[in-house]
C-alpha positions as CSV (number, residue, x, y, z in Angstrom):
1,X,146.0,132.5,74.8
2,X,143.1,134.3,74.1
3,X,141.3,137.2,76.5
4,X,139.3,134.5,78.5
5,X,142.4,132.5,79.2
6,X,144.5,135.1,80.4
7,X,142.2,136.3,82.7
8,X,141.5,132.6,83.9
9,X,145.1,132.9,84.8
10,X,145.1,136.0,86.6
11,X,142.2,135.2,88.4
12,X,143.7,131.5,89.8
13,X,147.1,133.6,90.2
14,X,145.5,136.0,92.5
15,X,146.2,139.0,90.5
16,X,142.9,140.2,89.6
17,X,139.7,139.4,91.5
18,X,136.2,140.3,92.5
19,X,135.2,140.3,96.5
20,X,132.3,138.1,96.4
21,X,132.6,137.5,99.8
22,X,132.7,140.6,101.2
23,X,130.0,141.8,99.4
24,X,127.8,139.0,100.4
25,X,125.1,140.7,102.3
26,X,123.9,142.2,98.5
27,X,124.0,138.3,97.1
28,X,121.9,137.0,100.2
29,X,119.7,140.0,99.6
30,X,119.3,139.4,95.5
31,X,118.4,135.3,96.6
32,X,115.8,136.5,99.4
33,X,114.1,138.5,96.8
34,X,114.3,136.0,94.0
35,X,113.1,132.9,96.8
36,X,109.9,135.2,97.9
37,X,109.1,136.0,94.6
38,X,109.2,132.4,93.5
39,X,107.6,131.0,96.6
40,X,104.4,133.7,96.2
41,X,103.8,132.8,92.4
42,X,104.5,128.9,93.3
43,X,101.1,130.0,96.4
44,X,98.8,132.2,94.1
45,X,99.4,130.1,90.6
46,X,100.2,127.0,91.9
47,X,101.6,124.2,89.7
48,X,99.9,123.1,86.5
49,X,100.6,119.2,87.0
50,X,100.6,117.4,83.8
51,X,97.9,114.1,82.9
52,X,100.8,112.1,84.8
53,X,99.6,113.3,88.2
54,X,95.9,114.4,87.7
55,X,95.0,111.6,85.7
56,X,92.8,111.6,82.6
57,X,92.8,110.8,78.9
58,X,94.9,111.4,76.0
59,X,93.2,111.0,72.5
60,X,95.2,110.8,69.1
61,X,93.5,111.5,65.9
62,X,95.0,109.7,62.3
63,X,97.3,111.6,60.4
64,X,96.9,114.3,58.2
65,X,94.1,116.0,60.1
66,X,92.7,119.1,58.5
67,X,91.9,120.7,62.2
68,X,94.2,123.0,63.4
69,X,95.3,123.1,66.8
70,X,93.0,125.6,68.3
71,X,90.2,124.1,66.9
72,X,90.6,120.8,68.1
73,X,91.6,122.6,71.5
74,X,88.1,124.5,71.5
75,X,85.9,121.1,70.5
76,X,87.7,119.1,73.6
77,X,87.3,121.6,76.0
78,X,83.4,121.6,75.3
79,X,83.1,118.1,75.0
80,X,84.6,117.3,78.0
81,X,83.4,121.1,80.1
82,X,88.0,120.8,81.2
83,X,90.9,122.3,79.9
84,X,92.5,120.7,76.6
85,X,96.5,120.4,75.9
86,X,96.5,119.7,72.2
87,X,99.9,119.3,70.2
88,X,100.5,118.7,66.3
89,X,102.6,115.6,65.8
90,X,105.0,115.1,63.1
91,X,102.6,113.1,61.1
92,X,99.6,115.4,61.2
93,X,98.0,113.6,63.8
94,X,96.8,115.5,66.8
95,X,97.3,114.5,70.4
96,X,94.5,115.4,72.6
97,X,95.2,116.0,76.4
98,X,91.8,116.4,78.8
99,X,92.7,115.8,82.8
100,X,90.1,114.6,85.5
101,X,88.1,112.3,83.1
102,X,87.4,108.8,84.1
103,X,86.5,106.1,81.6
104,X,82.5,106.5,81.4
105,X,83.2,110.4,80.4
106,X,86.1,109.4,77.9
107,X,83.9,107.2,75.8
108,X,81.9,110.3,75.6
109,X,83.8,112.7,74.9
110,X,85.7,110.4,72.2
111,X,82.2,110.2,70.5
112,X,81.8,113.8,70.0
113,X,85.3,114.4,69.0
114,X,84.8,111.8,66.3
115,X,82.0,114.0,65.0
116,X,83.5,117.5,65.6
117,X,86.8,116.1,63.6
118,X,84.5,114.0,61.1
119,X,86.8,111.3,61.8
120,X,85.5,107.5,62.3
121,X,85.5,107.0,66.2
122,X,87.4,103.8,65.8
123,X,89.9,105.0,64.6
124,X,90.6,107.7,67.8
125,X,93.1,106.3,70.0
126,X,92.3,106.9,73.9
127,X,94.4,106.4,76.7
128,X,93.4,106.6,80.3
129,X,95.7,107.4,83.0
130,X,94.7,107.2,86.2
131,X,95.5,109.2,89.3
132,X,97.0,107.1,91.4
133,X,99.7,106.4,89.0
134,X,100.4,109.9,89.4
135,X,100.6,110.1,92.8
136,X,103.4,107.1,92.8
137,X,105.5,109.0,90.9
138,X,105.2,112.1,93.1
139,X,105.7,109.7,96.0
140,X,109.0,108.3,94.5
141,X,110.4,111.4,93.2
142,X,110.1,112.9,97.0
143,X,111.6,109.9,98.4
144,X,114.5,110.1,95.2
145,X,114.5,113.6,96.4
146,X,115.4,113.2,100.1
147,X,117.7,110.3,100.0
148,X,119.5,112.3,97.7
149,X,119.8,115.2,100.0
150,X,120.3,112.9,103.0
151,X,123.3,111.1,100.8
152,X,124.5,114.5,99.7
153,X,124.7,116.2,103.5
154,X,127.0,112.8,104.6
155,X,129.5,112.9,101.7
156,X,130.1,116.4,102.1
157,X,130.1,116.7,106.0
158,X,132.7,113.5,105.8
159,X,134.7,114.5,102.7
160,X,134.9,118.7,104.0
161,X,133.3,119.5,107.3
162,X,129.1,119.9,108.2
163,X,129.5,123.5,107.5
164,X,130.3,123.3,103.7
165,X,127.6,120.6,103.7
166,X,125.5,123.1,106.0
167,X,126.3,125.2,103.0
168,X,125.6,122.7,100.1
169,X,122.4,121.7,101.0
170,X,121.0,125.5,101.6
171,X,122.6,126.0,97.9
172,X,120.6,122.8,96.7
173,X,117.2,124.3,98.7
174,X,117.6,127.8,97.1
175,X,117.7,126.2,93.3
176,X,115.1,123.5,93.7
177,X,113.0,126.6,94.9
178,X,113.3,128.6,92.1
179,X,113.1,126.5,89.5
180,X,109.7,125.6,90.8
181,X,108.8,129.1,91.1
182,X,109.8,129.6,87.7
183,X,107.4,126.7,86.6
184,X,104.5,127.9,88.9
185,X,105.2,131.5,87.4
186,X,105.8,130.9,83.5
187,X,102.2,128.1,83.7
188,X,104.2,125.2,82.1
189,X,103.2,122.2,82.5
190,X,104.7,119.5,85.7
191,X,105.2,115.8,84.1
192,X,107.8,113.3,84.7
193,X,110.2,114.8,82.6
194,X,110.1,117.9,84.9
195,X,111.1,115.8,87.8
196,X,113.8,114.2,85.7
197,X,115.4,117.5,84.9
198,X,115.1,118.7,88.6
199,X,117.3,115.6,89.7
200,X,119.6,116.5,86.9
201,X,119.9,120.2,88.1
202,X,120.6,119.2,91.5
203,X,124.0,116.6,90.6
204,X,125.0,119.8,88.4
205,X,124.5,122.7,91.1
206,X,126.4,120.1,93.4
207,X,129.3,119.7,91.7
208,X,129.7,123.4,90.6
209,X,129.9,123.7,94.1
210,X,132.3,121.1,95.0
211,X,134.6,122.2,92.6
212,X,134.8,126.0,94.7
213,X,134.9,123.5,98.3
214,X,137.4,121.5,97.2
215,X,139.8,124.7,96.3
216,X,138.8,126.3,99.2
217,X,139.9,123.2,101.5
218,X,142.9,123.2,99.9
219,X,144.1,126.3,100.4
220,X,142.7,126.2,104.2
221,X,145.3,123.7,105.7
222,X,147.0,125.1,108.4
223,X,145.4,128.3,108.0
224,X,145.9,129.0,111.9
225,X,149.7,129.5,111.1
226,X,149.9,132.4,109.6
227,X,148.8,136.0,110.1
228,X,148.2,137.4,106.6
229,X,145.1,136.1,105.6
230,X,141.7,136.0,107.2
231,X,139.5,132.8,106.3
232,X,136.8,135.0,104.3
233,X,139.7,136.5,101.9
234,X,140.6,132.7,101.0
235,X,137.5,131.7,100.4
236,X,137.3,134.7,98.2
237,X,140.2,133.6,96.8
238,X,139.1,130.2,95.6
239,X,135.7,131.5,94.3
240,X,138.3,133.6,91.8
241,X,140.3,130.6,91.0
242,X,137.6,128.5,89.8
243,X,135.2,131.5,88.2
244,X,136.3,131.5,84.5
245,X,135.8,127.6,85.1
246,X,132.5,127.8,86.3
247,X,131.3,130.1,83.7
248,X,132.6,127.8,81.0
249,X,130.8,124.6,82.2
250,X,127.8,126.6,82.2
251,X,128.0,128.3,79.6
252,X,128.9,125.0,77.5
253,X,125.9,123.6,79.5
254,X,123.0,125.8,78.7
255,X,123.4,126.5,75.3
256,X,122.3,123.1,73.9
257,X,119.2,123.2,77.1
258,X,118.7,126.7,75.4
259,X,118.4,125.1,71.7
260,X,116.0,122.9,72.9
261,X,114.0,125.3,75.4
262,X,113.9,128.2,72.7
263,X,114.3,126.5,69.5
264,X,112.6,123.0,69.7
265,X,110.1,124.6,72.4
266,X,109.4,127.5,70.6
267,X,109.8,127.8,67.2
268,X,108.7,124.1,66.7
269,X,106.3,124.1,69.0
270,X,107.9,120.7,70.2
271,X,105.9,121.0,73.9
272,X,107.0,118.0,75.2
273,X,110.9,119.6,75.7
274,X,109.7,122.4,77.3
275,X,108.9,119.6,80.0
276,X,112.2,119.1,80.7
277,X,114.3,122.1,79.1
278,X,112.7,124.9,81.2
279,X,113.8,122.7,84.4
280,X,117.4,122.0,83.3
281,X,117.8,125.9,81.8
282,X,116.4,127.9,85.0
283,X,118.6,125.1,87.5
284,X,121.7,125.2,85.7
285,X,121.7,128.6,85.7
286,X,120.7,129.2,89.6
287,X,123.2,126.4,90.5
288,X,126.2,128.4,89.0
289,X,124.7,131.8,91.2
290,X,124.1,129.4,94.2
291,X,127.7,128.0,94.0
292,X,129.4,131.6,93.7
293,X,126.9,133.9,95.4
294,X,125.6,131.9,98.3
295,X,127.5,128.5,98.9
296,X,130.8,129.9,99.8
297,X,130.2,133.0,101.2
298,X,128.0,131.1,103.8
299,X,130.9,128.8,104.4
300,X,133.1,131.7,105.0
301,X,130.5,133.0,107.8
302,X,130.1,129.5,109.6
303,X,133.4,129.4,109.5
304,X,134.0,132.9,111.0
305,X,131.7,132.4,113.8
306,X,134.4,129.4,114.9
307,X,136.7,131.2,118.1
308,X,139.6,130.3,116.5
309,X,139.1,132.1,113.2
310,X,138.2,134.9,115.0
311,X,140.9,134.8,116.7
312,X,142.8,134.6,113.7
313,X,141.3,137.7,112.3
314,X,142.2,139.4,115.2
315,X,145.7,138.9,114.6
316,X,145.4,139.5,110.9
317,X,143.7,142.9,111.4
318,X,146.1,144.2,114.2
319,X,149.2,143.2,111.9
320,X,148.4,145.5,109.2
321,X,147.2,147.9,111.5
322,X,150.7,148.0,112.5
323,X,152.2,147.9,109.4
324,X,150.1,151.0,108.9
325,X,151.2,152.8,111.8
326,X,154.7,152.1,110.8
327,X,154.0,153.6,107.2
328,X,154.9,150.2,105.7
329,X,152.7,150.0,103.0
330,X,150.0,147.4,103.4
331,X,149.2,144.9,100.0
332,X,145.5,144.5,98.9
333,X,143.8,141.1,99.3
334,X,144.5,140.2,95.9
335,X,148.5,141.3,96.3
336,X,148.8,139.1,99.2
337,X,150.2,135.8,98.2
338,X,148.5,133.0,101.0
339,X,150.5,131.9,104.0
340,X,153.6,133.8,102.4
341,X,154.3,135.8,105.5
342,X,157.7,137.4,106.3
343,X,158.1,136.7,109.5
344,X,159.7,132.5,109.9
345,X,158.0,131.9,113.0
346,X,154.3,132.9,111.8
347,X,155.0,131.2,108.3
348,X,153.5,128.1,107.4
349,X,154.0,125.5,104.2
350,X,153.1,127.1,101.4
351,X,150.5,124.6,100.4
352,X,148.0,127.1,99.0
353,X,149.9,129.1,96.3
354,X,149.2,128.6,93.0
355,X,149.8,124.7,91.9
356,X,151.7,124.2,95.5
357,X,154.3,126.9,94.7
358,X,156.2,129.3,97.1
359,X,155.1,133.0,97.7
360,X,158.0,134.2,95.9
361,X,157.5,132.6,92.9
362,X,153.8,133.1,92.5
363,X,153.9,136.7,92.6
364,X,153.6,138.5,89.1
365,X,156.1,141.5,87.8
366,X,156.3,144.2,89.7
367,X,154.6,143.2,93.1
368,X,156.2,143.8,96.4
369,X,157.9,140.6,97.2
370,X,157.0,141.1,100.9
371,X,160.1,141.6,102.4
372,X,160.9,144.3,104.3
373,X,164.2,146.9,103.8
């Protein structure tokens, strides 16, 4: 099993681990920061919308045109007195992108393209795309948008509890926001295929998170049995037992979205991916942070605020202050093996070990076995 593996297992076994939870406050922190920024570039540069949503005309020239991009970007721009999008196609033919034209200014601005280009007009494809067409596809894609969320809140508040979907939906507001921060920030352009990949984003961030919840209910039952483990240490637990998984479905995930965001984007100069790559790139990687760094840890403090998990924490805390007192030596979170406790009457199933297994037989060499001489 390689280095990966091995600590996959270590991690899910409880013997090594990271306090994500505890340190919380610093991840809440990190996403404020990261939010404002995104929300200030999204109010000062705004989004560029695409043709889709403005409206306007796309020209395409024959093939094998001897103008080069910028050129036939400079004699749009003052034929029309807007801003030009101009891409290369495969075939040498140039497609020509002018917003807020309407259909008297498009056969005129067609005209003096033909002549800039010294290309027959006739033979200059135009397209016109109106406005309002744009605006139905915003329309629908903020209706898509809040059924889904609507949808998403009752599965999760039926499946776990409304906190984790409390939690879940938060996760789903911080990504969508920063993706379109990003956008805003970086200038690229919003078309359909933007809002396609922001609907994608959001079932991946969603299940990256369900995957943490779904651990995390697990090894919750009957948590009010047993007085060795707080609710914010097992939630900590199952971020650990599902990390090295989350980093390999992400990591699997971007790396194609990367090819075509750097590669086909960038090098090719393919402009119609970065439509949709920057989208999927930025939101896959802000749902794995939201799932780890903000879903749970949130859960964890809902969950806290509830009497009886404080009360729980109470008792937790006062045991091991006890043990301490006594000089009995006191295990780390990470040494503690879930609803193993020593003492019959306080112990519960031990339906939260490591694949359903007892205490005794989770624990790795050489650590304390929990019983007292």
């Amino acid at each position: 099993m390689g280095k990966l593996g091995n600590l996959g297992a270590r991690l899910h076994h409880g013997e090594v681990g990271y306090d994500f939870v505890k340190n919380r406050k610093l991840w809440y922190g990190i996403s404020i920061l990261i939010t404002i920024t995104a929300i200030v570039g999204l109010a000062v540069r705004g989004l560029h919308m695409g043709i889709e949503f403005q409206g306007g005309a796309v020209f395409t020239t024959p093939k094998n045109m001897s103008a080069s991009v910028s050129q036939a970007e400079t004699y749009a721009e003052e034929a029309s007195g807007h801003d030009a999008i101009v891409q290369k196609l495969g075939d040498g033919s140039l497609r020509i992108q002018i917003a807020g034209t309407d259909t008297g200014a498009s056969d005129q601005i067609k005209q003096q393209l033909s002549k800039d280009l010294d290309t027959p007009a006739e033979k200059i494809n135009a397209d016109l795309v109106g406005p309002s067409w744009g605006d139905q596809i915003a329309d629908k894609a903020w209706q898509g948008l809040g059924i889904f969320m609507v949808l998403v809140v009752i599965y999760l508040a039926i499946a776990f509890e409304w906190r984790m979907a409390l939690a879940a939906f938060v996760a789903l507001i911080h990504d969508i926001t920063i993706t379109v921060g990003i956008y805003a920030l970086v200038g690229f352009e919003v078309t359909p295929g933007t809002v396609i990949g922001l609907l994608t984003i959001l079932g991946y961030s969603l299940y990256d998170t369900v995957v943490v919840f779904d651990s995390l209910k697990e090894q919750t039952r009957d948590i009010t049995k047993q007085t060795r483990w707080t609710y914010a240490e097992i939630a900590n637990r199952s971020i650990n037992s599902t990390l090295v998984r989350s980093i390999n479905t992400t990591v699997v995930a971007l790396l194609p979205v990367g090819g075509l965001l750097f590669i086909g984007g960038g090098v090719l100069g393919a402009g119609m991916l970065n439509d949709i790559s920057l989208s999927l790139f930025v939101g896959l990687a802000a749902g794995a942070y939201s799932s780890i760094f903000i879903a749970t840890p949130l859960v964890a403090d809902l969950k806290e605020a509830e009497p009886q998990m404080k009360a729980l924490k109470k008792r937790v805390l006062a045991k091991r202050a006890q043990a301490a007192a006594k000089g009995e030596p006191v295990e780390s979170a990470d040494e503690r093996e879930p609803y193993a406790d020593d003492e019959p009457d306080d112990a519960a199933p031990a339906v939260v070990g490591p694949r359903n297994q007892p205490a005794s037989r989770g624990r790795g060499r050489g650590r304390p076995s929990g019983k007292r001489r």
